[in-house]
Backbone as numpy.savetxt, mean C-alpha at the origin, in Angstrom:
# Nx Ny Nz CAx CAy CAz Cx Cy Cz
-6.82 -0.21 24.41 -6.18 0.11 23.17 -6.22 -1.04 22.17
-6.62 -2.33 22.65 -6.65 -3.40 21.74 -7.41 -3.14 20.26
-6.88 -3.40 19.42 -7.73 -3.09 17.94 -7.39 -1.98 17.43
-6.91 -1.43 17.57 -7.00 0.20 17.28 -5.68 1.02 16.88
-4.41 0.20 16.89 -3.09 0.91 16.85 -3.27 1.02 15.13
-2.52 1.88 14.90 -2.65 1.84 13.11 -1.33 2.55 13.28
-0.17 1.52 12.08 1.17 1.94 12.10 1.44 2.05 10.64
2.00 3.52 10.07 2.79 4.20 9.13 3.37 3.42 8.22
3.96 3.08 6.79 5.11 2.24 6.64 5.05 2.76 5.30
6.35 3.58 5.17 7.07 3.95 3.76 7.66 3.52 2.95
7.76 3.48 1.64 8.91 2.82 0.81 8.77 3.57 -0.63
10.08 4.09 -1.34 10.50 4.24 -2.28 10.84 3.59 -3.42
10.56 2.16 -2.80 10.62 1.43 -4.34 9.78 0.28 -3.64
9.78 -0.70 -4.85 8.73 -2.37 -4.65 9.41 -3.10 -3.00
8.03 -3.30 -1.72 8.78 -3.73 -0.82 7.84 -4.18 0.08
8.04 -4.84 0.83 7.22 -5.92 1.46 6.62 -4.56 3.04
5.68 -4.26 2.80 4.93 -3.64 4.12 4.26 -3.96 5.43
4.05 -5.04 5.55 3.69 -6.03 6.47 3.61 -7.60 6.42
3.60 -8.13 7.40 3.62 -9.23 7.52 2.29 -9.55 8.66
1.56 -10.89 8.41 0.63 -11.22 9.10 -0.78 -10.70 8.73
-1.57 -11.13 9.97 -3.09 -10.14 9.41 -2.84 -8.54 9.64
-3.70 -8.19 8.68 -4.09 -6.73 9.47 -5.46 -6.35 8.29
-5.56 -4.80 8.26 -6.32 -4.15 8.08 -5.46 -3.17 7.17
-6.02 -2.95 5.80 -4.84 -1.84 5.30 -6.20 -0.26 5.08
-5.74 0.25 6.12 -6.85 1.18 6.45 -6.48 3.11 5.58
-5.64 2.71 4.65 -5.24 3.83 4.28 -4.46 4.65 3.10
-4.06 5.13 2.66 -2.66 4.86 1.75 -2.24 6.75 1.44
-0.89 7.10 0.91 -0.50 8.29 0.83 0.70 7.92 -0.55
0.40 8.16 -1.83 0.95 8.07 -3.23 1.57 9.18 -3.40
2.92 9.43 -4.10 3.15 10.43 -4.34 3.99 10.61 -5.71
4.04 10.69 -6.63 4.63 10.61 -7.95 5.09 12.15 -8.46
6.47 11.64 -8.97 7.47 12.83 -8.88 7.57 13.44 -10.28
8.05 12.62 -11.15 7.64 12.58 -12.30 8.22 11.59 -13.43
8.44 11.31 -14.74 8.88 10.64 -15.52 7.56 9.28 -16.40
8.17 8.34 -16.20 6.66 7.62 -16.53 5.85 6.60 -15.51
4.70 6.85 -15.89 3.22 6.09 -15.13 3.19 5.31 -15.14
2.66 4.33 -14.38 2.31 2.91 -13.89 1.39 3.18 -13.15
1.12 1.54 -12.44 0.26 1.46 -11.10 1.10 0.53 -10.10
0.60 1.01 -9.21 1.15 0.36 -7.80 -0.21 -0.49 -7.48
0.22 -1.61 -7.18 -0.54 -3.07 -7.04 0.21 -3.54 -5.97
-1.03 -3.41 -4.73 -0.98 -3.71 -3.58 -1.06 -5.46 -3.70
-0.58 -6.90 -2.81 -0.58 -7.60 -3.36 -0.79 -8.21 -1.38
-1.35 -9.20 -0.86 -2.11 -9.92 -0.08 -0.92 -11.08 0.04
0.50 -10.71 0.11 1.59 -11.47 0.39 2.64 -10.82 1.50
3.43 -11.35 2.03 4.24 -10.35 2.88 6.17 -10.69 1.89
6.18 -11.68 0.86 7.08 -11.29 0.68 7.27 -11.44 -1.16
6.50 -11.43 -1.76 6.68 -11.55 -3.04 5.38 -10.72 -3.95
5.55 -10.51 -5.30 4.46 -9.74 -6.00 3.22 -10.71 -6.75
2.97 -11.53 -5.76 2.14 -12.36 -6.47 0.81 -12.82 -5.06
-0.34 -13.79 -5.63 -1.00 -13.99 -4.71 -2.81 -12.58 -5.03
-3.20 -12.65 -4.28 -4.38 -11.73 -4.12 -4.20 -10.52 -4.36
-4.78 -9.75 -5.17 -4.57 -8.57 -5.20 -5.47 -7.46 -4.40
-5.01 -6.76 -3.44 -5.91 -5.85 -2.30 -6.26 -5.02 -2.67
-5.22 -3.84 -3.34 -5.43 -2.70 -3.90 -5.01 -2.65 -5.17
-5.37 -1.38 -6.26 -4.27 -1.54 -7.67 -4.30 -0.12 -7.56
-3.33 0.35 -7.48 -3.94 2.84 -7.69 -3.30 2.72 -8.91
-3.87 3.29 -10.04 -3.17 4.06 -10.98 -2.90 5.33 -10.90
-1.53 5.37 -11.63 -0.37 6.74 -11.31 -0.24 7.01 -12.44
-0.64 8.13 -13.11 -0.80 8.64 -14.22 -0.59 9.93 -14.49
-0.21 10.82 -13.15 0.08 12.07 -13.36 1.37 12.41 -12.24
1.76 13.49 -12.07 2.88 13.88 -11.23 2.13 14.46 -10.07
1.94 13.99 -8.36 1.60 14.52 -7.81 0.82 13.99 -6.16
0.72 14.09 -5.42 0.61 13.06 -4.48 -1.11 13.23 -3.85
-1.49 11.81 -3.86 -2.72 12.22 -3.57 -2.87 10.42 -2.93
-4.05 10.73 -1.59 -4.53 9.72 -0.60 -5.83 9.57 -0.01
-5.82 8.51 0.45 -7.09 8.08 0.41 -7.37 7.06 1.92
-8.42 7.84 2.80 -8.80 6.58 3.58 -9.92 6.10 3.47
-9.56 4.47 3.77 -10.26 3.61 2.98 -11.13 3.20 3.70
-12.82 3.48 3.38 -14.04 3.53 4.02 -14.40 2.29 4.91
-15.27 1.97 6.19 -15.47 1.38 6.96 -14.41 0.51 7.41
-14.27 -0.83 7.56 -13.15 -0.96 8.52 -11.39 -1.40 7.74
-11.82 -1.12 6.61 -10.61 -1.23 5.95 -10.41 -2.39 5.12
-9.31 -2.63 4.06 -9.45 -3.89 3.71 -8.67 -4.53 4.46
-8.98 -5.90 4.76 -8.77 -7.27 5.35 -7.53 -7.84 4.63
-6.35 -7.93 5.24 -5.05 -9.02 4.32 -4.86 -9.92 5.48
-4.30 -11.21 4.87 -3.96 -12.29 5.83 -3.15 -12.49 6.13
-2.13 -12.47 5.01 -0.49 -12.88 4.64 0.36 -12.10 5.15
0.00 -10.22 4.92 0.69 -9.47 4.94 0.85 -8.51 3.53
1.68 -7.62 3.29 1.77 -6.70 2.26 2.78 -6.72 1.28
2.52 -6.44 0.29 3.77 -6.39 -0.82 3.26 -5.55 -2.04
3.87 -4.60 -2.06 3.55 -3.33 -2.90 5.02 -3.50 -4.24
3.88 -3.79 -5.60 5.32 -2.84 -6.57 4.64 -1.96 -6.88
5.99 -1.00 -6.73 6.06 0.67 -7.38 6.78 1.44 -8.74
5.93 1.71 -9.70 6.34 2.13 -10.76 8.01 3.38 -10.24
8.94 3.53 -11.32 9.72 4.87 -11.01 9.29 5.99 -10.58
9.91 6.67 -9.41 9.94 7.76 -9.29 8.61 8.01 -8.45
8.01 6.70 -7.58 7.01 6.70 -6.87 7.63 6.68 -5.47
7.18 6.69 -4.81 6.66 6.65 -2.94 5.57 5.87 -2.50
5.48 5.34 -1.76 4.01 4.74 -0.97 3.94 4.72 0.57
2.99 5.54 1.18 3.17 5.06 2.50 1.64 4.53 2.58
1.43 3.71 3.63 0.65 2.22 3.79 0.45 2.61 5.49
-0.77 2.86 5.56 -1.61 2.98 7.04 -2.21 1.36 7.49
-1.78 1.13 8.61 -2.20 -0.87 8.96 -2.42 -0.82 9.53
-3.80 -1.35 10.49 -4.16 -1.44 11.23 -3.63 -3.27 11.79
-2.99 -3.29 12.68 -2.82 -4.89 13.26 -3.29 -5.50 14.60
């Protein structure tokens, strides 16, 4: 089983998703409604700054995901997602 566990991780507002290396092999957006932003995935485990991994723009009301082709992207630090209002994020990791 070594390599291969890939664990879930939700949040409703801006919040730290992992810590350490991993693999961010995935993602599930869901926007409810009011106003748009982007959620900017960020290559830190506890602040919004540092490398940026992912950026999704959220521009409409409605949930839509994506897995992310060959072996995923590579973080070192760990995860830190901000989320515009009235968003969701869940975050697939491979560690």
């Amino acid at each position: 089983m070594a390599g291969n566990e890939v664990k879930a991780v939700h949040s409703h507002s801006t919040a730290s998703f992992a810590t350490g290396r991993g693999r961010l092999t995935g993602f599930l957006i869901n926007h409810s409604s009011g106003s748009s932003g982007d959620v900017v995935i960020y290559d830190n485990a506890a602040a919004a700054s540092g490398d940026e991994v992912l950026e999704i723009d959220e521009k409409s009301a409605g949930l839509f995901g994506m897995e992310i082709p060959g072996d995923g992207i590579l973080f070192y630090n760990g995860l830190y997602a901000t989320l515009p209002a009235n968003t969701t994020l869940t975050l697939f990791i491979q560690k």
